[in-house]
C-alpha positions as CSV (number, residue, x, y, z in Angstrom):
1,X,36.9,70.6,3.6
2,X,36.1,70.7,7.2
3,X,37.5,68.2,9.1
4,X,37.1,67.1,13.6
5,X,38.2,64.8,15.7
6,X,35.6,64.4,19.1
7,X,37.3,63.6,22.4
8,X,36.0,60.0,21.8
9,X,37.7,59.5,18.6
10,X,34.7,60.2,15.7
11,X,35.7,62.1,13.0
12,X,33.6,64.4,10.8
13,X,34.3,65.7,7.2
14,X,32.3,67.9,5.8
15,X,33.0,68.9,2.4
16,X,31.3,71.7,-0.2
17,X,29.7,70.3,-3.1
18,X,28.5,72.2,-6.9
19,X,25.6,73.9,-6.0
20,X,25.3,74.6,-2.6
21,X,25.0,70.3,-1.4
22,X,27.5,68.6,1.3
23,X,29.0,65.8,1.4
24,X,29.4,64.6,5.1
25,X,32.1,61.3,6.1
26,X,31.7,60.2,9.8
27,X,34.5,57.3,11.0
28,X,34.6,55.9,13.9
29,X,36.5,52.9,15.9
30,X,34.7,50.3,17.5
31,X,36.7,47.9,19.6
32,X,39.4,46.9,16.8
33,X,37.4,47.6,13.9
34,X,37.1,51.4,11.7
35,X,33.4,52.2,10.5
36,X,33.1,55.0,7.9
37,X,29.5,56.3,6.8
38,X,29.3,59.0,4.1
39,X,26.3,60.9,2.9
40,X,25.4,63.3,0.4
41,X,23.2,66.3,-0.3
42,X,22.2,68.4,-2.7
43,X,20.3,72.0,-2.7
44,X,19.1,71.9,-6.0
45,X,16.5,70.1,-7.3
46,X,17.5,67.1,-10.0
47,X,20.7,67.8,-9.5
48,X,22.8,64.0,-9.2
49,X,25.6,63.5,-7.0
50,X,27.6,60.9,-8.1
């Protein structure tokens, strides 16, 4: 897992999935609140990421 923090706070995880796909986590504060988005990818076709 890779993981950064930005001067403003954002941090980015990127992790290696099974087959060559990532899985990326952004989180970020907003005023007083923490948002977290996550996506994920795959490199092989039909392959599920659960």
């Amino acid at each position: 897992m890779t993981c950064t923090l930005d001067v403003h706070g954002e941090m980015r995880m990127v992790r290696e999935l099974p087959g060559g796909g990532r899985a990326v986590t952004l989180i970020r504060r907003h005023r007083n609140v923490e948002v977290e988005v996550a996506s994920q990818t795959s490199m092989n076709p039909g392959y599920a990421v659960s």
